[in-house]
Kinemage of the C-alpha trace (Angstrom):
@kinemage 1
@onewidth
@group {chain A} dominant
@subgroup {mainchain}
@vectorlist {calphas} color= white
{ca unk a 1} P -0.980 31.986 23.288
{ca unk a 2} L -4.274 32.454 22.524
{ca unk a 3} L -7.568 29.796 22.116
{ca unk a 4} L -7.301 30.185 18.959
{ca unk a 5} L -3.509 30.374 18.085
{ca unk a 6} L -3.471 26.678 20.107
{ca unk a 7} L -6.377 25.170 17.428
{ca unk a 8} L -4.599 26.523 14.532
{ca unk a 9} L -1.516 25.188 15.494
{ca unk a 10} L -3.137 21.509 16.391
{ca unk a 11} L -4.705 21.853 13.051
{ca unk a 12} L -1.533 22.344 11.005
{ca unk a 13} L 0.099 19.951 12.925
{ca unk a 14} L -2.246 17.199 11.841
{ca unk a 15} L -2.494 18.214 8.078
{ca unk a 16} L 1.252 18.183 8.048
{ca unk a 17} L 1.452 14.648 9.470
{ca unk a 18} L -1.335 13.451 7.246
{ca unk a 19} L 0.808 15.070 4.049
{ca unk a 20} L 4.200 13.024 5.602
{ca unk a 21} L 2.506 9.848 6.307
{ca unk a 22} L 0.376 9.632 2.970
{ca unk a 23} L 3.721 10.342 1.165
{ca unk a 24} L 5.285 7.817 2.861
{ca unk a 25} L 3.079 5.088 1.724
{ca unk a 26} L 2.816 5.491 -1.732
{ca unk a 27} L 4.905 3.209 -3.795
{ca unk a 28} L 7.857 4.678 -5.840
{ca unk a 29} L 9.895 2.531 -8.474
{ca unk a 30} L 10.222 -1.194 -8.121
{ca unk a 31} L 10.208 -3.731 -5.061
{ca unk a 32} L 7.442 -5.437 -2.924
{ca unk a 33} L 3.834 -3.420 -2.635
{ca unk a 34} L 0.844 -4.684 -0.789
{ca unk a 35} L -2.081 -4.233 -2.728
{ca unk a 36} L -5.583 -3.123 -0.690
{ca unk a 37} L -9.102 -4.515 -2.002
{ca unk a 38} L -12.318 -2.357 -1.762
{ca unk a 39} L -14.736 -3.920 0.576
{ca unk a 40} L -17.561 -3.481 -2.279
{ca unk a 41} L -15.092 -4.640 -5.075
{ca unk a 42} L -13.052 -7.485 -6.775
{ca unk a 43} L -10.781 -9.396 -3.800
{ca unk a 44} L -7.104 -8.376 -4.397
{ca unk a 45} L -5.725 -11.320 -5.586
{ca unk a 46} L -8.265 -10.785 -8.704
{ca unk a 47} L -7.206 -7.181 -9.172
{ca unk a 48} L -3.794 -8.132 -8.921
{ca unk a 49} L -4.322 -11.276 -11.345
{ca unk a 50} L -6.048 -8.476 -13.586
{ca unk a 51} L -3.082 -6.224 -13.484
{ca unk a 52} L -0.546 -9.116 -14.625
{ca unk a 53} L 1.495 -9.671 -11.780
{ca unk a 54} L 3.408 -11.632 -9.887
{ca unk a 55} L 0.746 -12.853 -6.315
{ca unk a 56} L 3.947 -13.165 -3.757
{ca unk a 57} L 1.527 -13.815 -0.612
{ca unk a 58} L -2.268 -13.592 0.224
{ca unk a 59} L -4.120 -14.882 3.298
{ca unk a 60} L -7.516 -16.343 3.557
{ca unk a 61} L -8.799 -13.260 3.674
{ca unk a 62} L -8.905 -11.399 0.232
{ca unk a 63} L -8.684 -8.168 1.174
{ca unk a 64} L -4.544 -7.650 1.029
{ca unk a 65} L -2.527 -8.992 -1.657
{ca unk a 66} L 1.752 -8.989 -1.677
{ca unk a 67} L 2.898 -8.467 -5.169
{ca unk a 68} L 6.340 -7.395 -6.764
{ca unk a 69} L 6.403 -4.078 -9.187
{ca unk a 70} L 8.765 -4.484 -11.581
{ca unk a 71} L 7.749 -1.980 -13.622
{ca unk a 72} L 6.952 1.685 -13.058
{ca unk a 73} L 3.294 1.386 -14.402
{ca unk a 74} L 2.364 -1.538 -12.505
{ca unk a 75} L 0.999 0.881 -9.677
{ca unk a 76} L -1.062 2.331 -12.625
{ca unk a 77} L -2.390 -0.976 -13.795
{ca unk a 78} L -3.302 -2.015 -9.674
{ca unk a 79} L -5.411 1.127 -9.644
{ca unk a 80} L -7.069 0.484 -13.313
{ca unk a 81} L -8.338 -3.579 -11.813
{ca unk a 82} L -9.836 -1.494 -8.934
{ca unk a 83} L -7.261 -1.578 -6.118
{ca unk a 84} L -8.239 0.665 -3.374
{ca unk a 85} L -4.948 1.219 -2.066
{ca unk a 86} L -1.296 0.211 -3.115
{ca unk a 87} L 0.866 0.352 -0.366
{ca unk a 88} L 5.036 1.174 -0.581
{ca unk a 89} L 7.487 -1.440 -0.082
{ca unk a 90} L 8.114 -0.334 3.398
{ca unk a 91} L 4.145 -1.776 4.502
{ca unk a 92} L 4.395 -4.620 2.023
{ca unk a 93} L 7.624 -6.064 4.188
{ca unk a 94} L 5.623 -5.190 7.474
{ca unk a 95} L 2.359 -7.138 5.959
{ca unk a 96} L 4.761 -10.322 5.237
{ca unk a 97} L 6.467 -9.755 8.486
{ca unk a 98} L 3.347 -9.969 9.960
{ca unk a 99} L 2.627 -13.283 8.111
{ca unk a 100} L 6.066 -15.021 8.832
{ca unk a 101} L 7.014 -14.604 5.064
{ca unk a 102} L 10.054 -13.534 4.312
{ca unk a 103} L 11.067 -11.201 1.425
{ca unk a 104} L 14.565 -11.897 1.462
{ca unk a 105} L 16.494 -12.454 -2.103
{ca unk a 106} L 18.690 -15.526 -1.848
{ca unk a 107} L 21.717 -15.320 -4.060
């Protein structure tokens, strides 16, 4: 295999990760999302105020916000209060992990 067979193969390898693993943390339908501040912006609990919903969690630092999207546009709204990021379900149960909270419905 040649020099540059090798790069072009490294290459494609990475793009195709970065594709899976930017797919897999955007937020689809309803559940927990953690909510990402820009350094230069509003603190997330602000843009999450801002969007009109629920805080579930936030540490003394500002810069991640827990909230629960009950609503397909809430995502939308997150972005429109100047979220940098909103983060799938999947890294808002690892954030509260993290923290000791738990996201667990009683019944």
């Amino acid at each position: 295999m040649s020099r540059f067979a090798k790069g072009f193969a490294a290459v494609y390898f990475l793009m195709c990760s970065a594709v899976v693993l930017t797919g897999s943390l955007m937020p689809s339908g309803v559940g927990p999302v953690a909510v990402f501040a820009k350094p230069w912006g509003k603190s997330a609990i602000e843009i999450v105020a801002a969007a009109e919903a629920p805080v579930i969690f936030v540490r003394d630092g500002s810069w991640i916000a827990l909230t629960e999207s009950s609503d397909t546009k809430l995502v939308s709204r997150l972005y429109e209060a100047g979220a940098g990021f909103v983060a799938s379900s999947a890294v808002a149960i690892a954030c509260a992990r993290l923290s000791g909270l738990s996201l667990e419905k009683n019944s």
